[in-house]
N, C-alpha and C positions, 0 to 999 in steps of 0.2 A: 504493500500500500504506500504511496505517496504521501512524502510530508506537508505539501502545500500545494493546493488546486486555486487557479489567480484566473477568476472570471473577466474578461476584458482584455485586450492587448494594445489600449490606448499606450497613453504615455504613464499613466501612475499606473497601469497595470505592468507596461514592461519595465519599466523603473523599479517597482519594486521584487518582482519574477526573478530580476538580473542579481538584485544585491540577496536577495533569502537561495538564488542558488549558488552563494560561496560555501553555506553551509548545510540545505535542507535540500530534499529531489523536491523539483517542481514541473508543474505542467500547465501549460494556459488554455483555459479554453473560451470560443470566440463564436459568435453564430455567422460573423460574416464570412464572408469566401477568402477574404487578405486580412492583414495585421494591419493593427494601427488604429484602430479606431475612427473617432474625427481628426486624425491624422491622416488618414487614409491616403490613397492615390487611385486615380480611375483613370484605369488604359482605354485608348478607344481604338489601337493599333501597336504594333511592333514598336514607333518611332513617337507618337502621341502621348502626352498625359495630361491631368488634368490634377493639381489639390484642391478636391472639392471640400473640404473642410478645414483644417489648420492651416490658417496661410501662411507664416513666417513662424520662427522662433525669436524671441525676444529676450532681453536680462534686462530687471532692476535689480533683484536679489544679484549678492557678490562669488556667493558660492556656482549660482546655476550661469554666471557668467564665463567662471575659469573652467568651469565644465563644458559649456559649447564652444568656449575659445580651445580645448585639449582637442573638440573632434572636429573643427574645423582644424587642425595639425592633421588629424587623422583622415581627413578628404572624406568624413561622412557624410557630413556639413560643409557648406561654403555661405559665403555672404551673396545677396541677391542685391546685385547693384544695379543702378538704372536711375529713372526720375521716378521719382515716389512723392506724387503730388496728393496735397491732404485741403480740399478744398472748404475745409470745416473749420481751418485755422487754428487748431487747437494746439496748444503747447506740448512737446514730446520730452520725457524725463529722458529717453533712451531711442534714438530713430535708427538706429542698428537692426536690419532684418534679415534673418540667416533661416535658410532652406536645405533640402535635404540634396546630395551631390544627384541623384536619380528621382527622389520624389521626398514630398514628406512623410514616409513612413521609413526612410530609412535608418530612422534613429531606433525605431520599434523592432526593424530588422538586425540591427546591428546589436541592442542588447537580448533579444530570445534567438541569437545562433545557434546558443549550444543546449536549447530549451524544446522540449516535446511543446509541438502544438495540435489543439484539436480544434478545428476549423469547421464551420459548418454545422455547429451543435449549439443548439440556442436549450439552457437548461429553464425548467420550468418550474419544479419543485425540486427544494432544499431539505432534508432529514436529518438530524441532530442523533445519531445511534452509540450514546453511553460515553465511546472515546473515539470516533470518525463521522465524518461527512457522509450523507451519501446525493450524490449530484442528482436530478431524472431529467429525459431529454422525453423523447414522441418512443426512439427505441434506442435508447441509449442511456446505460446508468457509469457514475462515475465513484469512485471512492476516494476519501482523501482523511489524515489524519488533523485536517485546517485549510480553513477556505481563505480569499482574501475574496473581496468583491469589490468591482471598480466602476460598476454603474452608475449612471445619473441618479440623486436620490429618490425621487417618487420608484425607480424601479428596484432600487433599493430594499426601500420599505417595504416593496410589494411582493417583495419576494422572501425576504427576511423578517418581519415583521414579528413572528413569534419569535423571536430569540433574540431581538433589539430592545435596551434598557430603553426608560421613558425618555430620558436626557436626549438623547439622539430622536426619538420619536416624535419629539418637541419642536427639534429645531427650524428656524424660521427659513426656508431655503426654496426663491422661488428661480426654477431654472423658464430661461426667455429660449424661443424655438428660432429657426433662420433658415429658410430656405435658399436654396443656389442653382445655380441654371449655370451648364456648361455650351456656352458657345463656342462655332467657327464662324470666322468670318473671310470670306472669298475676297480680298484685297492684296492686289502686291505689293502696293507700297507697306513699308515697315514703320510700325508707329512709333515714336520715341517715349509711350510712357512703359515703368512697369507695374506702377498703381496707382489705381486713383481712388482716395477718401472724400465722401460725396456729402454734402446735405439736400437730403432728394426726399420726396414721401417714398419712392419707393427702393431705388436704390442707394447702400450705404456703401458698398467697396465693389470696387473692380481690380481686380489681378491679369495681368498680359500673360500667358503661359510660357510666349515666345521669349519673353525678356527673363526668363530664367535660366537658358542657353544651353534647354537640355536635348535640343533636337531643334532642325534645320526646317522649314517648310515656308513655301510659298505662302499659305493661308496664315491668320491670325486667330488665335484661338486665347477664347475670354473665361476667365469664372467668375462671376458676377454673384455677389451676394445681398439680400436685400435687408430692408429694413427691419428694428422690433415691432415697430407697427404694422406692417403690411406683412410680416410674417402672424404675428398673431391671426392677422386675419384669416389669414389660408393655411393654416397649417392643418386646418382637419377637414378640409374641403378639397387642396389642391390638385390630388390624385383623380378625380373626378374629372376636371377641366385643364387637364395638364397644357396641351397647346395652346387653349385659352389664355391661360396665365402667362405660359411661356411667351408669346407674342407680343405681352402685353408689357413684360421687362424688356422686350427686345426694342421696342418704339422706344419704349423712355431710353435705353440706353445709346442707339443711333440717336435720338437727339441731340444728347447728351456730345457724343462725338461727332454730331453734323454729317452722319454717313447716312446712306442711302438702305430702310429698314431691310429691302430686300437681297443683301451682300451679307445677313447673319442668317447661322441656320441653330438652331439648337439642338443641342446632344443630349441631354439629358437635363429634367429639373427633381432636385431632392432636397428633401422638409428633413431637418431634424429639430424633432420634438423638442427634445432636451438638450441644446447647444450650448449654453453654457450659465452661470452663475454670477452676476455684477458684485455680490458683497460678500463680505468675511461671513460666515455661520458663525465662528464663534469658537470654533473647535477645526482642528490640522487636521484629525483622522480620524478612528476608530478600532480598539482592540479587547475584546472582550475574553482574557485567558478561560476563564469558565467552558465557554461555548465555540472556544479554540476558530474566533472569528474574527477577521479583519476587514477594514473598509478604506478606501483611500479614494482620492479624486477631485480635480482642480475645485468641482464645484464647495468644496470646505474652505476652501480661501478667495477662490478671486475666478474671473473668465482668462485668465491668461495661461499659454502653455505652461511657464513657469511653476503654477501653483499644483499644477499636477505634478510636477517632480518633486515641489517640495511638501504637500502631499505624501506622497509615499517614501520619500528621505522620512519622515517624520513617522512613520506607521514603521518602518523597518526599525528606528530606536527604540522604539516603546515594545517591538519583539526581543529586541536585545536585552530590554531590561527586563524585562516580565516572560521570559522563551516559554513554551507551553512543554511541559515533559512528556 
């Protein structure tokens, strides 16, 4: 039986996966098809990608900065240089934006290398048996001597609920959804932005794909991501009127660039529910020795990559000090 089963392969999931296997067996498991989370990366071909969810990496914390400063030495990571226009004006603590060298999940790849993954297994119910876990999938069970869990909290609770203290059951933690629409655009000319921060009702960022310099192509290809408001709106309706919608980002954003709406074509649009967290909860993590359960994930500190590393830096010390026997 396995020491620790890490639901998730975001970033506080492989962040923490990485540091519990110097000394425990581990194993992750994921419902999606790739690693990474909202980190993810979406191929639309051999030479093509897209990050449709984490756009950059970012540091104000000093630790998680010497850290992506080590794996950009290590070509995991590189800096995403370009014009990075922020038409919102707002002030930047830190305007440093670093990307993965092939996509952003390469940091999620780079720490579960040497880590079992199970892909494709979305677990449904949780069982607490004396002194292990037992995971349940549609046909699939798992066993573990300690779980971690890295999901958004509502799915958190909703999955764990019998075995989470009230403190945690409490806490105040509303996560905002965001949907994103992966464009091409049939233009030869080369744009010179590689992002744009927008104050629009419906769009709030645009990302150049091209201007990450991970692949060569005639076309331009966008990931556009929209607002908290017009995500609210559509996050539980979109899938119904996909083209609808899609179309409808695609005018505001040819505006927006004064191009011509019929030179975009869209590839895919995706709602995530639970995207991310604006404020502290109150609490880093979660480790409950009793019920040999763990919890980690940026939404306990902040919406920023960062908070999911430190995140689960923070849930691996408190196994350190409290190990489960």
């Amino acid at each position: 039986m396995i020491d620790f089963c890490v639901l998730g392969s975001g970033l506080s999931g492989s962040t923490i996966a990485n540091l519990l296997n110097k000394k425990y067996s581990i194993e992750i498991i994921d419902k999606a098809k790739g690693i990474g989370g909202r980190s993810s990366t979406k191929k639309i071909n051999k030479k093509v990608s897209f990050d449709h969810g984490l756009q950059y990496y970012s540091a104000n914390n000093s630790k998680f900065k010497r850290y992506l400063d080590k794996l950009i030495k290590k070509r995991i990571l590189k800096n995403w240089e370009g014009n990075h226009i922020d038409f919102t004006f707002r002030s930047k603590v830190n305007s440093q934006k670093i990307i993965g060298v092939k996509g952003n999940n390469d940091l999620n790849k780079y720490l579960l290398k040497k880590i079992k993954k199970n892909l494709e297994k979305e677990i449904k119910i949780i069982k607490f048996k004396k002194d292990h876990w037992e995971l349940h999938g549609k046909k699939y069970k798992f066993k573990a001597k300690n779980i971690i869990i890295t999901f958004p909290f509502q799915q958190t609770k909703k999955l764990a609920k019998k075995y989470l203290k009230q403190h945690f059951l409490g806490l105040k933690v509303k996560m905002k959804p965001n949907i994103t629409l992966l464009l091409k655009q049939n233009f030869n000319q080369k744009i010179p932005i590689s992002s744009i921060k927008i104050k629009n009702d419906i769009i709030a960022w645009a990302a150049n794909e091209n201007s990450k310099k991970r692949f060569s192509t005639k076309e331009n290809y966008w990931t556009i991501q929209t607002t908290n408001s017009y995500s609210n709106k559509l996050i539980n309706i979109y899938k119904k009127k996909k083209k609808y919608f899609s179309n409808q980002i695609i005018k505001e954003f040819s505006n927006i660039l004064d191009l011509n709406q019929r030179s975009f074509k869209a590839y895919k649009i995706h709602g995530w529910k639970y995207s991310y967290n604006d404020t502290y909860s109150g609490k880093k993590c979660y480790w409950d020795k009793k019920f040999r359960l763990g919890i980690c994930g940026d939404w306990f500190i902040g919406p920023k990559a960062e908070a999911a590393w430190l995140s689960a830096k923070n849930l691996y010390d408190k196994i350190k000090k409290n190990p489960p026997k």
